[in-house]
C-alpha positions, 0 to 999 in steps of 0.5 A: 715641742721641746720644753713645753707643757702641753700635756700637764693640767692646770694644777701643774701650772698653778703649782708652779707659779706658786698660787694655792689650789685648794680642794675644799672651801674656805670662808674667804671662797665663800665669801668672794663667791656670794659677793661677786654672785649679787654684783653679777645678778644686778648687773645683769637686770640693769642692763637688761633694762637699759637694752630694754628701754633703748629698744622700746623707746623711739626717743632714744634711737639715736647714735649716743643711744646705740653706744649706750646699748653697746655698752649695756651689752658689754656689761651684760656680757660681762656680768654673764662671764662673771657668773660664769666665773664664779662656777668655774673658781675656788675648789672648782678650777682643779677640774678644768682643762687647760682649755676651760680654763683659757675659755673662762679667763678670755671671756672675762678678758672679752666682756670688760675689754668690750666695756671699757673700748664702749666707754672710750667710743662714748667719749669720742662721740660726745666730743664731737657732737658737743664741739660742733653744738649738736645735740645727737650725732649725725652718724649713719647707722651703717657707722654706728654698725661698724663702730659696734663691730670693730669694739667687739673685734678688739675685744675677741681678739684681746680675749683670743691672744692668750689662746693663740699663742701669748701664753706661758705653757712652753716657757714655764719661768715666765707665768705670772702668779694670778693668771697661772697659764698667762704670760707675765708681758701678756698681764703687762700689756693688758694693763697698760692698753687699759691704762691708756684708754684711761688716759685718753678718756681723760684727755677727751672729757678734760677738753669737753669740760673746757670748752663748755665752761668758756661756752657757758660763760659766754652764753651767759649774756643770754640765760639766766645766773641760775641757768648757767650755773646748773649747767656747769654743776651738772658737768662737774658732776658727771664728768666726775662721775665718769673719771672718778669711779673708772679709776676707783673701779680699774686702778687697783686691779690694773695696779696688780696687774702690773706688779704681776707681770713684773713678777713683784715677788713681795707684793702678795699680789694673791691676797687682793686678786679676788676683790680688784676683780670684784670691784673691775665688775662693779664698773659695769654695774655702776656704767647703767647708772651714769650713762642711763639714769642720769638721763630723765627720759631713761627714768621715764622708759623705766618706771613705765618698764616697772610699772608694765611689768607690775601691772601685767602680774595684776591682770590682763586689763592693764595698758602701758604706752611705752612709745610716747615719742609723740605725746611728749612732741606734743607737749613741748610744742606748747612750752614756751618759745625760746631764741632759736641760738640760745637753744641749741647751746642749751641742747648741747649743755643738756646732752653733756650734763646727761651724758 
């Protein structure tokens, strides 16, 4: 085809759209290198644990708890095309094929792609359940299913458009600078389908914020100051949480982004790459924490996990129940009796606040 590249290797295109190739390590590769390297191996294992504790734990399945498990996956995933990244960057990228070059950048297009659309579902389906005062929602598994399966399809096909065609290989005046083969509209339009899903989120988490309090004042008649106050802290704190270190985490890799594509010639885009994609991935290291451990029932799953674990390098004599769906029935059944009304509420606050 006229005016393409197709037989060029990708040092042609980095040098073409002025970002350095080096041949030999610098502290700042080191460095970069080493830090996304820890990230990776502990989002790895935390999610890990949480797929884990879903599995094993009879409590938790439940559409929310699926969801969870999604978004662990994706994290997961994402944490596996991270460390992949980390083998395929610095000195190392001259040796790839524009092909290994366009399978290293879509999986780490498809992984966080996955993460945040997993967070966006969440979010809707905490809506629903919380407006309509349930404390799980009554989806089928066959929805959950196919609303697993259509995150995952957005997700490769935002992974595959580059590949199939959005990229710069025959319109060389295009390419952006951070991705050297990505068009610039591409790294665009990326950006701004994430930041709309950020708005939305918003959106879906400032209404449930809303709508809870005004519930938590009126219920107050039948709970106690102390009661009603914690559960509004709680949703202060989580819904917080959730907004706060989503914009930390995206906002300045998507604001690169954005001054990318473009084409900001004095930005110096290059000097923060690295480190915004660093702090992307941070967000799948941080999602385990909020969504799972902030749930008392995961903590549990967890520590009996650990507790298996180090009990089993002891000895073969060691018993770990991870099932304790029906211990923990039969314990709340000899709790105290509570008004029939007040305690489906308090269900609903308690699966905000945990969520």
């Amino acid at each position: 085809m006229p005016g393409c590249h197709f037989n060029r290797t990708v040092r042609f295109f980095y040098e073409a759209s002025g970002k350095n190739i080096t041949t030999f390590w610098r502290a700042r590769d080191y460095v970069v290198v080493t830090l996304g390297l820890t990230v990776c191996i502990i989002v790895i294992l935390a999610n890990i644990m949480v797929m884990t504790a879903i599995f094993i734990n009879r409590r938790f399945h439940f559409p929310i708890y699926y969801l969870l498990g999604n978004l662990a996956a994706a994290d997961l995933f994402a944490g596996i095309s991270y460390l992949h990244l980390m083998f395929h960057t610095g000195p190392w990228t001259i040796k790839l094929s524009k092909h290994q070059w366009f399978v290293r950048q879509g999986l780490i297009d498809t992984s966080l792609t996955a993460s945040v659309v997993s967070l966006l579902a969440i979010a809707l389906e905490r809506h629903q359940t919380i407006f309509t005062m349930q404390l799980h929602s009554k989806m089928t598994n066959r929805r959950v299913i196919l609303l697993i399966l259509g995150i995952w399809s957005i997700a490769v096909v935002m992974g595959l458009v580059p590949t199939m065609g959005w990229h710069c290989i025959c319109k060389l005046s295009e390419c952006s600078t951070m991705a050297p083969l990505y068009s610039r509209d591409y790294l665009v339009f990326w950006a701004v389908m994430n930041l709309l899903t950020f708005s939305i989120m918003v959106i879906i988490y400032t209404r449930i914020f809303i709508y809870v309090r005004k519930k938590s004042q009126r219920m107050s008649q039948h709970t106690t100051q102390m009661k009603h106050k914690e559960t509004v802290v709680n949703l202060m704190k989580t819904v917080s949480m959730i907004l706060g270190v989503f914009v930390v985490c995206w906002t300045p890799g998507l604001v690169v982004l954005l001054l990318d594509g473009l084409d900001c010639q004095s930005c110096n885009v290059l000097r923060y790459e690295k480190y915004c994609l660093v702090l992307a991935e941070c967000n799948s290291l941080v999602n385990p924490i909020i969504y799972s451990y902030r749930d008392q029932d995961m903590r549990r799953t967890f520590k009996r996990i650990l507790c298996f674990f180090s009990r089993s390098s002891r000895g073969p004599h060691s018993e770990v129940h991870f099932n304790t769906l029906d211990q923990e029935v039969f314990s709340e059944s000899n709790g105290t009796d509570i008004d029939s009304t007040v305690a489906t509420a308090a269900h609903a606050d308690s699966a905000l606040a945990r969520t």
